[in-house]
N, C-alpha and C positions, 0 to 999 in steps of 0.2 A: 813186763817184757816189751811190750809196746806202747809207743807211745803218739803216734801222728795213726789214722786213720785216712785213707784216702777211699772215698767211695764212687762208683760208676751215677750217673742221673738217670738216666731213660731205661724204663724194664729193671731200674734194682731198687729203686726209692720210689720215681715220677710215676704210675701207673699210665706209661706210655697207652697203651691197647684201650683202657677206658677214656683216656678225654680223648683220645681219637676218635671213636667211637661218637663220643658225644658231642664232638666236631661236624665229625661228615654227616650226623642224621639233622644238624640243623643246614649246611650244605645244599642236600638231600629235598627240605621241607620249603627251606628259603627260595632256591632255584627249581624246585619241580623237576626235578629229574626224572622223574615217575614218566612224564611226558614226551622222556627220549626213549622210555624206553626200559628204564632197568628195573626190573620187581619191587624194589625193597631198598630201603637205609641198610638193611642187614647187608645183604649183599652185595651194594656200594661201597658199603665200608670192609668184609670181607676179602673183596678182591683189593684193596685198595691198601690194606695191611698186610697180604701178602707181597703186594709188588714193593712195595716201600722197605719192607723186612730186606728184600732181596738188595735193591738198589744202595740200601745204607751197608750191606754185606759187602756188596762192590768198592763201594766207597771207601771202608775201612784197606781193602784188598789193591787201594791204590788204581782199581780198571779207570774209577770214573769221579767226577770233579763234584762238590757240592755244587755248583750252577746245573750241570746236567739234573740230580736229584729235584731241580726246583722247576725244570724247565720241564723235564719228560713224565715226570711222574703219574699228573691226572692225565694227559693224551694216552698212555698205556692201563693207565686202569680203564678208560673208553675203551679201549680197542679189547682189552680182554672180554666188556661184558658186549662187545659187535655194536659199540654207539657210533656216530662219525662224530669227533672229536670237532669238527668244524662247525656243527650246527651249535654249540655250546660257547657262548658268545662275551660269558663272564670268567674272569683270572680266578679261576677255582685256586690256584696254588695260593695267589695273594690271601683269599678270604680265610684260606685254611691256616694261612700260618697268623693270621688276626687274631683269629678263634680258639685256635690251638693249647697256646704257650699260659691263658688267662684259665684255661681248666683245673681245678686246684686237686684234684685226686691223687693221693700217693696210693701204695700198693699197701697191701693188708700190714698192720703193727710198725710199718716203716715211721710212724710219727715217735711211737713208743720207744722203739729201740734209737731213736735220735734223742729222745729225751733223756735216757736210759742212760747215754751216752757223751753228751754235753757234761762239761768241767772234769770225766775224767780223762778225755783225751782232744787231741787240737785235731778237729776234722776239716778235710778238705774234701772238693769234687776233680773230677778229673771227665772231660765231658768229649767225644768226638763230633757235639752238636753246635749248630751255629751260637756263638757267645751271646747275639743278642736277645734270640729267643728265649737261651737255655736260662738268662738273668730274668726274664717276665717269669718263666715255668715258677723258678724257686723263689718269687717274691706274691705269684698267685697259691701258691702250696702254702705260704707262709713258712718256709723252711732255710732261708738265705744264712739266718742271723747263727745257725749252726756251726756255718762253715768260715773257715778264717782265708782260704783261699782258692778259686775257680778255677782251674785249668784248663783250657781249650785248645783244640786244635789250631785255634788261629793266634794266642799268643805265644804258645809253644813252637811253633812253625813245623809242628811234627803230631799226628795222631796213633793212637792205640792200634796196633800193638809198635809200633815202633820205637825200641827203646826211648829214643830222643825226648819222649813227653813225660814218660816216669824220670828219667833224666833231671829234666827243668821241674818238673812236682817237686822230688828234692831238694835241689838247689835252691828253689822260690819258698822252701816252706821251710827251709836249715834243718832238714828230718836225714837219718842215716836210713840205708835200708836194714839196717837191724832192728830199730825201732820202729818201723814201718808194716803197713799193710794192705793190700787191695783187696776194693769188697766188690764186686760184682758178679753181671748175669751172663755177659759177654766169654765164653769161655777163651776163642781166639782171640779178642781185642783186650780184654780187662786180665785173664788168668795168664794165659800164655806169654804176654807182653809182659805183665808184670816180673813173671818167674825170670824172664830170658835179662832180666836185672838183679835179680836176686832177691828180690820183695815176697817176704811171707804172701798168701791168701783165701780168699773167701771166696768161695763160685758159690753165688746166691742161686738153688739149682731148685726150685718147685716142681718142675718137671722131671727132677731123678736121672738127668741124661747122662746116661756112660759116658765115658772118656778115659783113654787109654794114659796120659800122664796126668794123676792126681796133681789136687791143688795141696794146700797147705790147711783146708778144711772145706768139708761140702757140707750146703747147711738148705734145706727144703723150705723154712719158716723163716722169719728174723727174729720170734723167739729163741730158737738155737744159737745166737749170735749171741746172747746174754750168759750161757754157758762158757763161751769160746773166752767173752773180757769181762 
C-alpha cells in the first residue's frame, strides 16, 4: 500500500531529551554553574527542556523566529532558576549546539525498525530543525544513509504543520499521497499537518495522549510499526 515513508527526527527517532541531557550536564560541569547557583545538572537541564519544548511550540505556531529560540533560550532558563543571566559570561547557546547534534542516542528500537525497514520502502526525514544541525544529528546517530531525502524547514520555505512542506516532500521525492505516510510524535506539527494533505499516519504516541481526531494509527513502541508494514 505504501510506499515512500516520511519520518519526523527529533522525539520520534533522535532521542532528543537524552543527548540534551547529556549536553547541558557537561555544560553544567564545564562551566560550574553549580557556582551561580543552581542545585544540579538535573535541574539545569529540567527547566531547560521545559522551556525549549515551549519555545520550539511557538516556533512551529509561527509566534516566534528560530533566531529568537537561539538568542532567548538559556537567558530564560536563568531567569527561571532566579540566576542573573549577566554574571554568565560564556555563549551557552554556541556550546550547546556544538555538543548537541554529535550525541548519537536514538530513542528505544528506532535503529531496529530502520533496519526493519530499509529496501522495502524509500524513506525520507521531514525535519522543523535547523538543516545544519539536524545533518551532524543523523550522521552522529549513524542514521543518514537510510534516508533518500532531508526535508527542512529552510529548503521547503515552509514548516510543519503547513501544508506547503508536505507539499515540497512530495514533489522532491515523486511520492503520491496514496502511497505515502507520516511517522511522527508531533501530534499538531507531524499528524495534523500531514492529515490537512491527505497523507495516511503514525502518531509515535509512548505517552498514550488522547486526541480527539485520530491519526491513521497510534502506536506506543516502534515494535508496533512492524505490525502496521
Amino acid at each position: 500500500m505504501y510506499k515512500h515513508l516520511f519520518f519526523d527526527l527529533d522525539h520520534t527517532l533522535w532521542d532528543f531529551d537524552r543527548n540534551s541531557a547529556e549536553s547541558l550536564t557537561e555544560l553544567f560541569e564545564t562551566f560550574r554553574l553549580s557556582d551561580l547557583g543552581i542545585p544540579s545538572a538535573e535541574e539545569f537541564s529540567r527547566h531547560f527542556i521545559a522551556i525549549n519544548r515551549q519555545l520550539w511550540a511557538d516556533y512551529d505556531k509561527n509566534r516566534i523566529e528560530h533566531s529568537y529560540i537561539r538568542k532567548h533560550r538559556f537567558p530564560l532558563v536563568f531567569q527561571s532558576l532566579g540566576v542573573d543571566e549577566a554574571t554568565v559570561h560564556t555563549d551557552l547557546n554556541a556550546e550547546y549546539l556544538r555538543l548537541l547534534p554529535r550525541k548519537p542516542h536514538l530513542l528505544d528500537s528506532a535503529r531496529e525498525i530502520l533496519d526493519y525497514l530499509k529496501g522495502r520502502y524509500t524513506m525520507h526525514i521531514i525535519t522543523n530543525g535547523f538543516a545544519e544541525i539536524q545533518a551532524i544529528k543523523m550522521d552522529s546517530a549513524e542514521i543518514a544513509h537510510y534516508f533518500t531525502h532531508v526535508i527542512t524547514s529552510e529548503n521547503a520555505n515552509a514548516k510543519k504543520p503547513d501544508p506547503l512542506v508536505f507539499q515540497y516532500a512530495l514533489e522532491i521525492s515523486g511520492a503520491t499521497t496514496s502511497e505515502s505516510l507520516m511517522i511522527g510524535d508531533n501530534y499538531e506539527a507531524d499528524i495534523m499537518g500531514a492529515k490537512g494533505v491527505g497523507l495516511d499516519t503514525v502518531f509515535y504516541n509512548p505517552q498514550a495522549i488522547a486526541v480527539d481526531d485520530q491519526p491513521t494509527y497510534d502506536i506506543r513502541h516502534w515494535k508496533e510499526l512492524m505490525a502496521i508494514l
